[in-house]
PyMOL commands that place a pseudoatom at each C-alpha (Angstrom):
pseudoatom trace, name=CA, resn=UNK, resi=1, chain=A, elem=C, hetatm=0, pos=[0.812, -12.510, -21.410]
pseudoatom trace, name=CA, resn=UNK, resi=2, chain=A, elem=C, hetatm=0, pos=[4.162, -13.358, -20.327]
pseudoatom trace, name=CA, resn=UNK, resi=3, chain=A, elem=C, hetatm=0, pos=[5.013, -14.048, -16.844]
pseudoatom trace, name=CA, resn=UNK, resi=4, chain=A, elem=C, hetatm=0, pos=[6.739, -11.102, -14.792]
pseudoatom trace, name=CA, resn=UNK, resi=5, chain=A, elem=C, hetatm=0, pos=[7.900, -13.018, -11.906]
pseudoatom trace, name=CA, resn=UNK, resi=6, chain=A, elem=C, hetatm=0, pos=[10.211, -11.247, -10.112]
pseudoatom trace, name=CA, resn=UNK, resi=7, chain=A, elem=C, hetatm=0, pos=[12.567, -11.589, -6.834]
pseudoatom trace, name=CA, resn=UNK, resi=8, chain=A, elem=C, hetatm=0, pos=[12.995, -9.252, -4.313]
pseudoatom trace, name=CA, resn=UNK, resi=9, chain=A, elem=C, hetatm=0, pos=[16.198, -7.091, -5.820]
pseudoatom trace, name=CA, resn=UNK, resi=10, chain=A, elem=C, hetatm=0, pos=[14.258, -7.274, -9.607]
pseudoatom trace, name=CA, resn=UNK, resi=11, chain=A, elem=C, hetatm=0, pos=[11.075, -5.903, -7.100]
pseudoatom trace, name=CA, resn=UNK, resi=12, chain=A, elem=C, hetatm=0, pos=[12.941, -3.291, -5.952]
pseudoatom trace, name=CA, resn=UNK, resi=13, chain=A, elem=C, hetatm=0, pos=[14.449, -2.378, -9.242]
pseudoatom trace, name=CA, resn=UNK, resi=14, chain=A, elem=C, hetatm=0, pos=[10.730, -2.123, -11.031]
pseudoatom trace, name=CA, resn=UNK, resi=15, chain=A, elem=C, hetatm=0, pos=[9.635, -0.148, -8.089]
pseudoatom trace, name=CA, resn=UNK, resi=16, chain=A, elem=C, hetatm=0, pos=[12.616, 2.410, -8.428]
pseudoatom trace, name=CA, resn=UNK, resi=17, chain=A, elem=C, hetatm=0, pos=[11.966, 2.341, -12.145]
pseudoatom trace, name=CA, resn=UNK, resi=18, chain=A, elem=C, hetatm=0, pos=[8.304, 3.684, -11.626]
pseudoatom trace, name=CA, resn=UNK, resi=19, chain=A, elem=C, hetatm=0, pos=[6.817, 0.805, -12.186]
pseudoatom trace, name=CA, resn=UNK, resi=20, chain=A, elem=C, hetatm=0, pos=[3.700, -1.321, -10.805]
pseudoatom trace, name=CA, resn=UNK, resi=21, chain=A, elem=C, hetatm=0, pos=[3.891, -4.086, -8.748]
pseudoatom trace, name=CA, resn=UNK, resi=22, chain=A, elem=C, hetatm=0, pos=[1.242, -6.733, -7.873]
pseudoatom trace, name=CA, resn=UNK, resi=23, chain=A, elem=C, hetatm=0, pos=[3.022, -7.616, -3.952]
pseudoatom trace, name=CA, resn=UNK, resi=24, chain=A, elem=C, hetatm=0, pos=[1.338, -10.041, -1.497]
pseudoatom trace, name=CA, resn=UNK, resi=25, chain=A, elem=C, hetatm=0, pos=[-0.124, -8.603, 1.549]
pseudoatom trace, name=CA, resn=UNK, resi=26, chain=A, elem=C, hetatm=0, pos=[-1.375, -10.583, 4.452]
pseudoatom trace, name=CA, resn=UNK, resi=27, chain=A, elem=C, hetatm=0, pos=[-4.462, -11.506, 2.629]
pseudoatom trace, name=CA, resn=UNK, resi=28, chain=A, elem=C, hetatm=0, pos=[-4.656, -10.515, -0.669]
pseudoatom trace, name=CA, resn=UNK, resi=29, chain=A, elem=C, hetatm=0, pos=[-3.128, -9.482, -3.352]
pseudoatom trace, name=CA, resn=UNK, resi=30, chain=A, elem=C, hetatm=0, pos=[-2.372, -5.742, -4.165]
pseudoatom trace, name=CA, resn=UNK, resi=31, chain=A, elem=C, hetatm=0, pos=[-1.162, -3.302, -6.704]
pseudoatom trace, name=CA, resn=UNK, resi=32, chain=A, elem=C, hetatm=0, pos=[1.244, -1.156, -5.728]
pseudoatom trace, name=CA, resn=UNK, resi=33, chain=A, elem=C, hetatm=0, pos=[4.164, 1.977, -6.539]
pseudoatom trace, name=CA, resn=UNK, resi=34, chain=A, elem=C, hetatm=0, pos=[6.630, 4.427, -5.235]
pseudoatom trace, name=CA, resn=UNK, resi=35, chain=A, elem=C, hetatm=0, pos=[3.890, 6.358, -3.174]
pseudoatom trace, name=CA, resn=UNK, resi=36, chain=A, elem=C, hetatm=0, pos=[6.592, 9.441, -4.363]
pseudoatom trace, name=CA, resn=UNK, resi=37, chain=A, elem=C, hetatm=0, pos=[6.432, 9.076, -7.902]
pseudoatom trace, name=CA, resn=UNK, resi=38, chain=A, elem=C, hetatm=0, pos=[2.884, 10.772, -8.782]
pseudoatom trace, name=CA, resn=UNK, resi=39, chain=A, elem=C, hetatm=0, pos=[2.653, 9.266, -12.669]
pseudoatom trace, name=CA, resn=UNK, resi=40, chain=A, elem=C, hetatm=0, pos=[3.117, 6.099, -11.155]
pseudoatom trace, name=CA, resn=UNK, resi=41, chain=A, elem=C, hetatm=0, pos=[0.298, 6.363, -9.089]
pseudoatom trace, name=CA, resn=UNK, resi=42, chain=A, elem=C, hetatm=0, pos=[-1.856, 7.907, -11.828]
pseudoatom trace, name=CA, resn=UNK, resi=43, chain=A, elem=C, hetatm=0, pos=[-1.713, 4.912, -13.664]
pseudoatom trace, name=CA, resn=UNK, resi=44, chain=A, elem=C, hetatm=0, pos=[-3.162, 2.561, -10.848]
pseudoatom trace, name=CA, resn=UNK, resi=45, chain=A, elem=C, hetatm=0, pos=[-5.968, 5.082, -11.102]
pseudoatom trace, name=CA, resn=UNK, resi=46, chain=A, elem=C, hetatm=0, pos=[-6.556, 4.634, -14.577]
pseudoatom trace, name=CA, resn=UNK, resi=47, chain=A, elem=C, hetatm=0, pos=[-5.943, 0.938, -14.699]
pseudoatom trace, name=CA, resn=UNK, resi=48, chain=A, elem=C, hetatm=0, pos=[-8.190, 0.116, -11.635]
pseudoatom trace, name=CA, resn=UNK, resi=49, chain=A, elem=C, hetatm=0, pos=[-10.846, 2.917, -13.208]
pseudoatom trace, name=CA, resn=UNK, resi=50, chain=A, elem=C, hetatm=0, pos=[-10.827, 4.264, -9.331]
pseudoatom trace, name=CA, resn=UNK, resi=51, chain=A, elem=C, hetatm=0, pos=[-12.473, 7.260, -8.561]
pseudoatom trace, name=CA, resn=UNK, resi=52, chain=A, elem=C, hetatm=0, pos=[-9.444, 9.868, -7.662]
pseudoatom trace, name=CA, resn=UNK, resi=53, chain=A, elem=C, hetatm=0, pos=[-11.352, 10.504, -4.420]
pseudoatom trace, name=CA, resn=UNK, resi=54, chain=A, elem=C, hetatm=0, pos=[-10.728, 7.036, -3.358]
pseudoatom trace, name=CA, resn=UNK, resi=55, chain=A, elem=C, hetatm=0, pos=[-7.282, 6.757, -0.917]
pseudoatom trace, name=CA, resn=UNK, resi=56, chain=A, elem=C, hetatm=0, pos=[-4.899, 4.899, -1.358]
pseudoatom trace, name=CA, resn=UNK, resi=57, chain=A, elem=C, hetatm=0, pos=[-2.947, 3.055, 1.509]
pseudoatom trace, name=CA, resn=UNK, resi=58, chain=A, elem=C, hetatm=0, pos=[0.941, 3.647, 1.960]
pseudoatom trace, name=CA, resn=UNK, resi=59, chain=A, elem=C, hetatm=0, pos=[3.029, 0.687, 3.098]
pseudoatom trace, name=CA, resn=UNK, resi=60, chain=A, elem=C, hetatm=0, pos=[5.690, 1.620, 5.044]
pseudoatom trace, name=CA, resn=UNK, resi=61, chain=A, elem=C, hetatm=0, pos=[8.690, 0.048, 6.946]
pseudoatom trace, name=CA, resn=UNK, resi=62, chain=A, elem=C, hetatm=0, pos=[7.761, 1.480, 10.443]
pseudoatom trace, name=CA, resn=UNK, resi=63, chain=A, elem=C, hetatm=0, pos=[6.061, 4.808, 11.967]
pseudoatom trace, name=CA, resn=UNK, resi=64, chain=A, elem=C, hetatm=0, pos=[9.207, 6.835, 11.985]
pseudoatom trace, name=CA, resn=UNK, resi=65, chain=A, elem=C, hetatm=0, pos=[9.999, 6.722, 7.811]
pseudoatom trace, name=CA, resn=UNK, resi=66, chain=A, elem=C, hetatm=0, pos=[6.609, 8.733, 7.552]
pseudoatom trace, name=CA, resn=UNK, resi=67, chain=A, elem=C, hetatm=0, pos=[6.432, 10.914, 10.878]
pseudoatom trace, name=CA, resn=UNK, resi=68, chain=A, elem=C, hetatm=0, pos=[7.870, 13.737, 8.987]
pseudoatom trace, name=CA, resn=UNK, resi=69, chain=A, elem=C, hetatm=0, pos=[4.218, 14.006, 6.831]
pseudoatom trace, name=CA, resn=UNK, resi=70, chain=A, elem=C, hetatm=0, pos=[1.929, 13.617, 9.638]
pseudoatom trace, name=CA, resn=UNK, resi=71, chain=A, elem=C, hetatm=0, pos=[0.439, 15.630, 12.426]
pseudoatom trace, name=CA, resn=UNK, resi=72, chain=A, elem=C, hetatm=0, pos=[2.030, 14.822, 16.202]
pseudoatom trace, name=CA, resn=UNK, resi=73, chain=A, elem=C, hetatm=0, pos=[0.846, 11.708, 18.164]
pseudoatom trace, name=CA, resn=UNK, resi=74, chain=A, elem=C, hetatm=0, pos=[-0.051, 12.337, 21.465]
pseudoatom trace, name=CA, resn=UNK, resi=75, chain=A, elem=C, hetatm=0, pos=[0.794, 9.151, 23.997]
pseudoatom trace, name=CA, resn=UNK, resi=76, chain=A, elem=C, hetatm=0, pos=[-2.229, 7.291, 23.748]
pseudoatom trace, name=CA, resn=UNK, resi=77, chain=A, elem=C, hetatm=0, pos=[-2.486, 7.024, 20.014]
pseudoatom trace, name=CA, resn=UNK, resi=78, chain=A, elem=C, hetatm=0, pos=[1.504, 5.924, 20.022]
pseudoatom trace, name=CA, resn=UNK, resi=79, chain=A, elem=C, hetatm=0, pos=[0.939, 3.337, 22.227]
pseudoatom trace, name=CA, resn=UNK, resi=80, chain=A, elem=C, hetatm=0, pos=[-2.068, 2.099, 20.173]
pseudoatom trace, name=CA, resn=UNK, resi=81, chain=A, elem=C, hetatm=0, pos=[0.644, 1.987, 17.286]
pseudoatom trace, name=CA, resn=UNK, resi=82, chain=A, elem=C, hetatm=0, pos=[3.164, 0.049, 19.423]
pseudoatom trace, name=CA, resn=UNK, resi=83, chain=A, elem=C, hetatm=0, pos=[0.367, -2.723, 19.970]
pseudoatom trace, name=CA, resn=UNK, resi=84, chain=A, elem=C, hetatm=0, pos=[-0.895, -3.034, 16.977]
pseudoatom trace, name=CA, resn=UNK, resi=85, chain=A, elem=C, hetatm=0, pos=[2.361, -2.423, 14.047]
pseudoatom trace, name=CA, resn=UNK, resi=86, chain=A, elem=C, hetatm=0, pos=[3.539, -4.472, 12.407]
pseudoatom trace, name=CA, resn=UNK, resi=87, chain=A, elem=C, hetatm=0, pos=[0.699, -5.981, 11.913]
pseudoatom trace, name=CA, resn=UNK, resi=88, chain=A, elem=C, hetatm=0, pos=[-2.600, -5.982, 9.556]
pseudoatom trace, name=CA, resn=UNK, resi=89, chain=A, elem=C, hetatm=0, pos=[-4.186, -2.656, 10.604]
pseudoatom trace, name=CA, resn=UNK, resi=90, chain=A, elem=C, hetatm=0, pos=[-3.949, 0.360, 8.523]
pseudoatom trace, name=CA, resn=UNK, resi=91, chain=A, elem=C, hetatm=0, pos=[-4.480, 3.780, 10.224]
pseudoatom trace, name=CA, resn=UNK, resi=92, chain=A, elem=C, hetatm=0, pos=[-5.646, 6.953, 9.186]
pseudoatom trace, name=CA, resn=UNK, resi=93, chain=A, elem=C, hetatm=0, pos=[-3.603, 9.631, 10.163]
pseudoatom trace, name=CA, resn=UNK, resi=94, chain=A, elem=C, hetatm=0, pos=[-3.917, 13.479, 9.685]
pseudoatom trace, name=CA, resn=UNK, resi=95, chain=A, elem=C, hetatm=0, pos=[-1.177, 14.496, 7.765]
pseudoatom trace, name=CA, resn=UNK, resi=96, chain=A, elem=C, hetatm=0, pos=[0.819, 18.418, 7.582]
pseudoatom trace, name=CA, resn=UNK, resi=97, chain=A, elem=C, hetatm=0, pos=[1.780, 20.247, 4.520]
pseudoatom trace, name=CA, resn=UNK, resi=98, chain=A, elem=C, hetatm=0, pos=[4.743, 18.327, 4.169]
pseudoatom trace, name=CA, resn=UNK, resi=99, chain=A, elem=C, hetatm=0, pos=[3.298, 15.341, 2.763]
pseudoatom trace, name=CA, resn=UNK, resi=100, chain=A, elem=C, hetatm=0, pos=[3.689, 15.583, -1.207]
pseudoatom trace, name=CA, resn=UNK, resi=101, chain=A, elem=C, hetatm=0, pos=[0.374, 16.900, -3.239]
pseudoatom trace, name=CA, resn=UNK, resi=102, chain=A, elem=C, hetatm=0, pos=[-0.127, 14.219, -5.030]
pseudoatom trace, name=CA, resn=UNK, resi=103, chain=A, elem=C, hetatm=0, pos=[-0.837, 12.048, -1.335]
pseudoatom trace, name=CA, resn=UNK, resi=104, chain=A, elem=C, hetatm=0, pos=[-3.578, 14.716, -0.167]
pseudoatom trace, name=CA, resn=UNK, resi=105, chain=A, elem=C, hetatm=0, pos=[-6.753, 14.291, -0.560]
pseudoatom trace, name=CA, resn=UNK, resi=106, chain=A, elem=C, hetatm=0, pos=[-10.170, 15.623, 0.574]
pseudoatom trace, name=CA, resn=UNK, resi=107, chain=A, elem=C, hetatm=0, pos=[-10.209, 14.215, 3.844]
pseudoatom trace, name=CA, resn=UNK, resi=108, chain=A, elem=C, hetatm=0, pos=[-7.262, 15.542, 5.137]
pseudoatom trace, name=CA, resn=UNK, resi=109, chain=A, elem=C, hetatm=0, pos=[-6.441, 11.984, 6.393]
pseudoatom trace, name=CA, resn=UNK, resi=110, chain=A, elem=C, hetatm=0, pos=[-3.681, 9.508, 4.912]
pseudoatom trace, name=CA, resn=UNK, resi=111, chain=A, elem=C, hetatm=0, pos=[-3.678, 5.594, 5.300]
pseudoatom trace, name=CA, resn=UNK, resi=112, chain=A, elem=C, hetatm=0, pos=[-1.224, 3.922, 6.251]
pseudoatom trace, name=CA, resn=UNK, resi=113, chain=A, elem=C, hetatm=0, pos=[0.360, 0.123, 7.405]
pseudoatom trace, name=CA, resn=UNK, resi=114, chain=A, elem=C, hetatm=0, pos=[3.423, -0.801, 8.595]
pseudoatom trace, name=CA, resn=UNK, resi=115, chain=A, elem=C, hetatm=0, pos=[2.778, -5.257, 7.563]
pseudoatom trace, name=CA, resn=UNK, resi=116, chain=A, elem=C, hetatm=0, pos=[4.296, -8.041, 9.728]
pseudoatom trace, name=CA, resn=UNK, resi=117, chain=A, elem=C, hetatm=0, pos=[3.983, -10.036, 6.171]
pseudoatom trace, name=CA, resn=UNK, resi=118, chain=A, elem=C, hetatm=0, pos=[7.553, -10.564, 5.786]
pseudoatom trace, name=CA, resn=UNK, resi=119, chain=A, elem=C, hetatm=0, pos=[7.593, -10.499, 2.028]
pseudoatom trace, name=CA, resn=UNK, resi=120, chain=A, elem=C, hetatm=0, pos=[6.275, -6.685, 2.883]
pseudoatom trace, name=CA, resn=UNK, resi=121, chain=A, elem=C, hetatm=0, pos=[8.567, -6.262, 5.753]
pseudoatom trace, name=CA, resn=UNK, resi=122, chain=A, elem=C, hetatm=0, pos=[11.263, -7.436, 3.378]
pseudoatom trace, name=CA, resn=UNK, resi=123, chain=A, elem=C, hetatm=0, pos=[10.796, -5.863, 0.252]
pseudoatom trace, name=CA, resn=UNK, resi=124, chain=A, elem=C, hetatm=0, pos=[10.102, -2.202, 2.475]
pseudoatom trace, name=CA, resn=UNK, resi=125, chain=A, elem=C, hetatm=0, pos=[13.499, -2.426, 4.377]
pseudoatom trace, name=CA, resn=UNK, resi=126, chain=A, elem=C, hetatm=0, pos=[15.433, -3.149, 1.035]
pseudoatom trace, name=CA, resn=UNK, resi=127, chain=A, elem=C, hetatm=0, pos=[13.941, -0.226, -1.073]
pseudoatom trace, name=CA, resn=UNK, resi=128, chain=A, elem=C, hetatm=0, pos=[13.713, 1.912, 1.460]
pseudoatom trace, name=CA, resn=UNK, resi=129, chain=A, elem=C, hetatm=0, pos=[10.797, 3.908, 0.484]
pseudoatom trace, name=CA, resn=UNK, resi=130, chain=A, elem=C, hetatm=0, pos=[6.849, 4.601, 0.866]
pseudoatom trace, name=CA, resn=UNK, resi=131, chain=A, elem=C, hetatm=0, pos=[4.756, 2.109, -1.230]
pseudoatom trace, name=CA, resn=UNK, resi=132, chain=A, elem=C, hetatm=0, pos=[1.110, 2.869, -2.331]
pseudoatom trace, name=CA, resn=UNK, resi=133, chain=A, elem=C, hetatm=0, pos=[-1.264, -0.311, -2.339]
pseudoatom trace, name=CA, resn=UNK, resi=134, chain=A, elem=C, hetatm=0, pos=[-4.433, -1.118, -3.524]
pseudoatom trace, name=CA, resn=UNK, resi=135, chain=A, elem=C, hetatm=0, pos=[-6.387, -4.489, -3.660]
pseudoatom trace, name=CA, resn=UNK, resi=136, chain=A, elem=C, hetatm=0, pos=[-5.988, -5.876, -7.438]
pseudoatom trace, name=CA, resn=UNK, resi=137, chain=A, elem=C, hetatm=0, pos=[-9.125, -5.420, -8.932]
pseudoatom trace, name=CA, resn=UNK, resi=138, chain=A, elem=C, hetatm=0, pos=[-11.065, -3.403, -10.994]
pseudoatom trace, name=CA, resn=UNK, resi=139, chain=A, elem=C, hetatm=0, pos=[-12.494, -0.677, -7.634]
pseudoatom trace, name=CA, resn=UNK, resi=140, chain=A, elem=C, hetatm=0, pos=[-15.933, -1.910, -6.690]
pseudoatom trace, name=CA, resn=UNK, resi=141, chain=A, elem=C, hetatm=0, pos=[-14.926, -5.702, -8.105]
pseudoatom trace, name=CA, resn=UNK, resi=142, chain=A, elem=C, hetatm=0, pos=[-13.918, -8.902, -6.252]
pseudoatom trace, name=CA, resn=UNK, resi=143, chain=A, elem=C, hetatm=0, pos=[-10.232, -9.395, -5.668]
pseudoatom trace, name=CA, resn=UNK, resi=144, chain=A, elem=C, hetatm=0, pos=[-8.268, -11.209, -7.997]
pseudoatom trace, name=CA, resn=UNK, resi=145, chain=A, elem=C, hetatm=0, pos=[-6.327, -13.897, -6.644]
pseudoatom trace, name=CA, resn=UNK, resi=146, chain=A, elem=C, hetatm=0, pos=[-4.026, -15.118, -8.662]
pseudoatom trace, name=CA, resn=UNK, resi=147, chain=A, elem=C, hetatm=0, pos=[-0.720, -12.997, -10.023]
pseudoatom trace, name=CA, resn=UNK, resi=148, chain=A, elem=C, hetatm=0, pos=[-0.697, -13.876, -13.419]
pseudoatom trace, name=CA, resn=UNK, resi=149, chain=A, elem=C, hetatm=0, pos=[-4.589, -13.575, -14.015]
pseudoatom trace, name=CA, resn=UNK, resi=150, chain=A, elem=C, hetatm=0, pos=[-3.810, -9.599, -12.672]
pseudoatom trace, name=CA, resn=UNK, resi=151, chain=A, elem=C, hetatm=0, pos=[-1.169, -9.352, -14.998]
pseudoatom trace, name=CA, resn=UNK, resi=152, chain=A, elem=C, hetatm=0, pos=[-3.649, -10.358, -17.886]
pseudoatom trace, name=CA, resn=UNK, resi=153, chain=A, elem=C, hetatm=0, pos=[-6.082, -8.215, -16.972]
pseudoatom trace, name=CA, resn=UNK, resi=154, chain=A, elem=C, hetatm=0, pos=[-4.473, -4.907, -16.319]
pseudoatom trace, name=CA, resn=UNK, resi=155, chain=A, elem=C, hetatm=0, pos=[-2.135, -6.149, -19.340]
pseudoatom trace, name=CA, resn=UNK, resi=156, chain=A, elem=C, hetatm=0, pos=[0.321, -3.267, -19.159]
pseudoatom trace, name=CA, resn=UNK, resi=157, chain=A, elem=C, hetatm=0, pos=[4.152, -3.183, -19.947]
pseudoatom trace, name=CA, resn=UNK, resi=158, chain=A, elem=C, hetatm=0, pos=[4.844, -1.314, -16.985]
pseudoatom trace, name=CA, resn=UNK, resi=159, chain=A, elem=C, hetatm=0, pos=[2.957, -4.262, -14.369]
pseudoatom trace, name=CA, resn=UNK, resi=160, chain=A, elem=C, hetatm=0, pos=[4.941, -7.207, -12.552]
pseudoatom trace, name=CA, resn=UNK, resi=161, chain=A, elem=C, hetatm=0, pos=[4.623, -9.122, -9.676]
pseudoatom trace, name=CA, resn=UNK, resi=162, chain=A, elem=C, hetatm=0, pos=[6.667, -9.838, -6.515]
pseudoatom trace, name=CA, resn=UNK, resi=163, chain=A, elem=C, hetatm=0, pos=[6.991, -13.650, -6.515]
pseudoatom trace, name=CA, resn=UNK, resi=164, chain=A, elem=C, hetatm=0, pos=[5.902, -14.142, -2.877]
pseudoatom trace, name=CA, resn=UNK, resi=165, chain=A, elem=C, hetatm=0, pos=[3.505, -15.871, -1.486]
pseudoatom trace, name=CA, resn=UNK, resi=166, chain=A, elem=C, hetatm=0, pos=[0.472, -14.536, 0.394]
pseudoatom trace, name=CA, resn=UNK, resi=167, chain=A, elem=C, hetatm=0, pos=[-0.268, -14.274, 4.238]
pseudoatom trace, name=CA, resn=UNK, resi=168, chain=A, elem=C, hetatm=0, pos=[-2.819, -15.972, 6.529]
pseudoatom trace, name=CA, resn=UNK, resi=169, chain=A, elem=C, hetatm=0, pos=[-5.167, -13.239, 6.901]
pseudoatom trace, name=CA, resn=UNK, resi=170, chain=A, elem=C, hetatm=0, pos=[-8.656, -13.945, 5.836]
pseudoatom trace, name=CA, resn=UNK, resi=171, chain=A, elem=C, hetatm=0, pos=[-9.730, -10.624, 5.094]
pseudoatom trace, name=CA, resn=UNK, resi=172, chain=A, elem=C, hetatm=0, pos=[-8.165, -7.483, 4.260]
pseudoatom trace, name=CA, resn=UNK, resi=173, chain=A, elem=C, hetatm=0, pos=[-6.719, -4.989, 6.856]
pseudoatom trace, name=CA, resn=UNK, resi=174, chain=A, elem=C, hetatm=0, pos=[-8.633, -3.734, 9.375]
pseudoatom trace, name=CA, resn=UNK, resi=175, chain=A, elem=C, hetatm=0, pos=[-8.883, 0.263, 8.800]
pseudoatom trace, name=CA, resn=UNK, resi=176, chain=A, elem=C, hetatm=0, pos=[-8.901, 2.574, 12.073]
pseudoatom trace, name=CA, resn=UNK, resi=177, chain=A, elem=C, hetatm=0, pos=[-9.029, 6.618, 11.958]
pseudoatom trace, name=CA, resn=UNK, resi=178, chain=A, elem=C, hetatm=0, pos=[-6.005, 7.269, 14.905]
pseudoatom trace, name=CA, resn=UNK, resi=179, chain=A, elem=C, hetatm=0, pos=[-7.808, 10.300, 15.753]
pseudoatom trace, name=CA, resn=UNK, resi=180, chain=A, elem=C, hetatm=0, pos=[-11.008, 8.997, 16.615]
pseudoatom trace, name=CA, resn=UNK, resi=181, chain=A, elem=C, hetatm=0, pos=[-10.454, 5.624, 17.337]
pseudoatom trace, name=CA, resn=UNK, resi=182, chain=A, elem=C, hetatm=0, pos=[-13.363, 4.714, 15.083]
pseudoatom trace, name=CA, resn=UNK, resi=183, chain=A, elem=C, hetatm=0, pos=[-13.230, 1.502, 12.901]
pseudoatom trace, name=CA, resn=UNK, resi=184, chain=A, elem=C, hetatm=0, pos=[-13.476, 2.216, 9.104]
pseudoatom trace, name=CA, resn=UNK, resi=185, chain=A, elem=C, hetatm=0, pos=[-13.356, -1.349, 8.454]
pseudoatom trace, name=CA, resn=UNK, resi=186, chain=A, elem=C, hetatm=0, pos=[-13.320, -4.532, 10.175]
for i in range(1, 186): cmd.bond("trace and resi %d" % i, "trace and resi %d" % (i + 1))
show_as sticks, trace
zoom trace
């Protein structure tokens, strides 16, 4: 397949398109969409072959773009926030009825990060929108680590990559339910 390097504007441009993009994280590399545009996100479902019980994690540029969708944070769990965003920790917060259908799920409970990767941080503050992410891999598979060997095997027209280059992190993001302050994943 043909390489589909792209720069942050062409990023933001395939994102706004309804498009896929394969984005750095702090660790690995993910697959990610317009976490508003619902066929967009269908088609990481099918293309991963993930259950559509599995979340999904939202990227986001800070807590206040997404407050609108979630349920009130009482003073302890903001200041857990403060210390810990931007940074590699997604959170699990109990979203209202505002948050779009498509985002609900069984649980009750969205994920979400706000990254200190600045690639993230970048391309989040320039689009200035919600991002869904998932690791790239086929679910229940090992990451794959290299852009262009994603591209190839998801082999879609509608999949590019952010030409960026990874974080430091040596493991994915560490996954912690706000409301009970218990670790999903290390």
């Amino acid at each position: 397949m043909k390489s589909k390097a792209l720069d942050l504007n062409h990023s933001i441009n395939w994102l706004k398109a309804g498009k896929l993009l394969v984005h750095p994280t702090e660790s690995i590399w993910g697959i990610g969409c317009d976490a508003l545009n619902e066929s967009a996100i269908d088609l990481i479902f099918k293309l991963k072959q993930r259950p559509l019980n599995k979340n999904l994690i939202v990227l986001v540029e800070s807590y206040f773009s997404i407050k609108d969708f979630v349920i009130n944070l009482n003073p302890d769990q903001e200041k857990l926030l403060n210390e810990k965003w931007p940074g590699p920790y997604t959170f699990l917060f109990t979203y209202n009825k505002k948050l779009p259908k498509h985002l609900m799920n069984d649980t009750g409970k969205i994920a979400i990060r706000v990254s200190n990767h600045l690639p993230i941080k970048t391309l989040l503050e320039m689009y200035k929108g919600f991002m869904v992410s998932t690791s790239a891999n086929f679910s229940g598979q090992s990451n794959i680590n290299c852009p262009n060997k994603i591209l190839d095997t998801f082999a879609d027209d509608d999949i590019a990559y952010y030409d960026e280059s990874l974080g430091d992190q040596s493991k994915p993001s560490q996954i912690i339910d706000l409301e009970t302050g218990i670790i999903i994943r290390e």
